[in-house]
N, C-alpha and C positions, 0 to 999 in steps of 0.2 A: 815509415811503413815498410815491412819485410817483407820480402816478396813469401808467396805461399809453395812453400814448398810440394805441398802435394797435388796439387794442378801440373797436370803433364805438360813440358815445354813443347812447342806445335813450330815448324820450320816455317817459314814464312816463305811461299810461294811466291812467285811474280805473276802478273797479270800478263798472259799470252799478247793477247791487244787485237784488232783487228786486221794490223798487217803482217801476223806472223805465220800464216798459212796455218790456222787453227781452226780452218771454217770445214766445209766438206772437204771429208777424203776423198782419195781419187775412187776408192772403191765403190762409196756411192753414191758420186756421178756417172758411172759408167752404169751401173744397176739401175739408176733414174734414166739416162739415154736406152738403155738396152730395154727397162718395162713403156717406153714413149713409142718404138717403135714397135712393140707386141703390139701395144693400145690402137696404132693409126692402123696397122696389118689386120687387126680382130676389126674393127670397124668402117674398114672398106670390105671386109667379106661378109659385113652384117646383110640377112634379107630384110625386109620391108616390114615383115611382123615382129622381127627382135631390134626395129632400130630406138625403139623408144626405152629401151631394156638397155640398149648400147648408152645412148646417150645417160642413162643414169650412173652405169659403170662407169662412163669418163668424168662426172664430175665427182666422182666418189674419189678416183685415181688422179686427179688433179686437187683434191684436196686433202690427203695422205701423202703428196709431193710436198704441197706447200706446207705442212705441218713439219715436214722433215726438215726443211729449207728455213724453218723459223725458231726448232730446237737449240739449235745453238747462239742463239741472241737472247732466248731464254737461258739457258746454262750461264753464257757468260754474267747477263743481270745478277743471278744468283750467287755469282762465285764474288761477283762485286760487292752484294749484302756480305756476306760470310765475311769477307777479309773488311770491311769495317768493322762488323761485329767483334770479331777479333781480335781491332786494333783498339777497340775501347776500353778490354779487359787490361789488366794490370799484369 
């Protein structure tokens, strides 16, 4: 079998891995630290009629944290699929 010439040849990537500092940047841990500390400031000056208003903003803000915190275990699974996919074509 010949290979197909008109299929573009595709460089074959390496898998970063989990020990290769491929997770969060530093940029945003310092914007997750620096919006943590808005969050605790905004909700100790909350009064008593916006604390239930407070309390819905922080779980909203703790789960737009953890969505960011889980992006990249999603990325990596994907790039995993891909470069099988990849490796099955001829």
């Amino acid at each position: 079998m010949q290979p197909n010439h008109w299929r573009p040849v595709r460089a074959h990537l390496h898998d970063p891995g989990p020990g290769s500092g491929a997770g969060l940047s530093r940029g945003v841990i310092a914007l997750l630290v620096v919006a943590i500390v808005a969050v605790v400031m905004g909700f100790c000056c909350l009064t008593e009629g916006l604390f239930e208003i407070g309390l819905i903003a922080t779980g909203v803000f703790i789960a737009i944290g953890a969505r960011i915190c889980q992006a990249r275990e999603q990325h990596q699974a994907l790039y995993r699929l891909l470069q099988q996919i990849d490796e099955r074509q001829p």
